[in-house]
N, C-alpha and C positions, 0 to 999 in steps of 0.2 A: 439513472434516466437521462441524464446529461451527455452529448457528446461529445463537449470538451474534456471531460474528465475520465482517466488516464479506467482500466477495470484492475480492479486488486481481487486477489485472494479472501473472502472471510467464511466466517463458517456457517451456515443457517443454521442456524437454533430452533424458530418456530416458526409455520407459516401463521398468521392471523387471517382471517376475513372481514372484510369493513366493519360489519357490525360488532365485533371481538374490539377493532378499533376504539370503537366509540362507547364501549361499555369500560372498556378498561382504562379510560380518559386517555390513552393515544393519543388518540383523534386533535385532543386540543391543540398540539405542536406544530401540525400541520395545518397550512392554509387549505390543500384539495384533500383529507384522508382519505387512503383506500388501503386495501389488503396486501400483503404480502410477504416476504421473508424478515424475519428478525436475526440479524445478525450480527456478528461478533468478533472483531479480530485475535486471532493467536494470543496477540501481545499485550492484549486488551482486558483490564479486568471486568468492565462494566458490557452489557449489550452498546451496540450503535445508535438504538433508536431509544431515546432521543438524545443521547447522552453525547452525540459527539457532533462537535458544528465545525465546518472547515469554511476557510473563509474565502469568499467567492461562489460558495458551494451555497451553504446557507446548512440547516438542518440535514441529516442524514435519514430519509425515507424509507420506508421499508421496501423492500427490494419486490418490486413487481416479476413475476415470470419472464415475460417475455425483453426486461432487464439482462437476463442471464445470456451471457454470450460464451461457458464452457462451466466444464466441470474438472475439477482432478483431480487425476485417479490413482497418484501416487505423491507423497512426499519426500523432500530430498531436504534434509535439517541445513539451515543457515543459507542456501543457494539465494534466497527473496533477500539478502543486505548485498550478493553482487549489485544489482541495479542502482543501489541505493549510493554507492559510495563508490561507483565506477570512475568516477573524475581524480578522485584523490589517489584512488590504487593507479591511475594513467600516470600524473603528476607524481607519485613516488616513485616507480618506475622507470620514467626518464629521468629523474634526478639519479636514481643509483646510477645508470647507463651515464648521464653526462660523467659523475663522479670517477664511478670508474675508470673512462678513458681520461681523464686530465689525471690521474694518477699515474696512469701507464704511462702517459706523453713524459712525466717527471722522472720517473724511473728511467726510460729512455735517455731521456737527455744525463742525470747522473752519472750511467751507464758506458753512457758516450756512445 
């Protein structure tokens, strides 16, 4: 529901309806309860509601409909840790590239 926060990947597991909310003590965790998806990451052994708090974020809500900004309709294994570790794979990268060329520059120079 936030538009600071970035949309991920997770699974729906169940929709609820508010009053499924409030019967099944849901509801308590939330300041506003209302209906909507229960969901679950890949990686994640527990549901998200209410099991997962990020900070800044606060509680993780059950995922309203009109929340949803796509669906997808294929899987591609390990692709979702490129983003995740893009900085380090950069920084490894030019290091091999610096390395390499101060290598060749020595060999040059040996060489003559």
């Amino acid at each position: 529901g936030a538009d600071s926060v970035h949309p991920i990947i997770h699974r729906a597991m169940i929709y609820v309806d508010s009053a499924a909310m409030e019967e099944s003590g849901l509801g308590a965790y939330y300041p506003d309860p209302h209906g909507g998806y229960i969901t679950r990451g890949d990686n994640n052994p527990y549901t998200d509601q209410p099991n997962l708090q990020i900070a800044g974020v606060g509680v993780i809500e059950p995922v309203k409909k009109e929340w949803i900004v796509g669906k997808a309709l294929i899987a591609v294994p390990l692709v979702g840790y490129l983003p995740l570790h893009l900085a380090e794979f950069a920084i490894l990268i030019i290091a091999v590239i610096l390395i390499h060329d101060f290598v060749l520059a020595r060999r040059k120079e040996k060489n003559g």
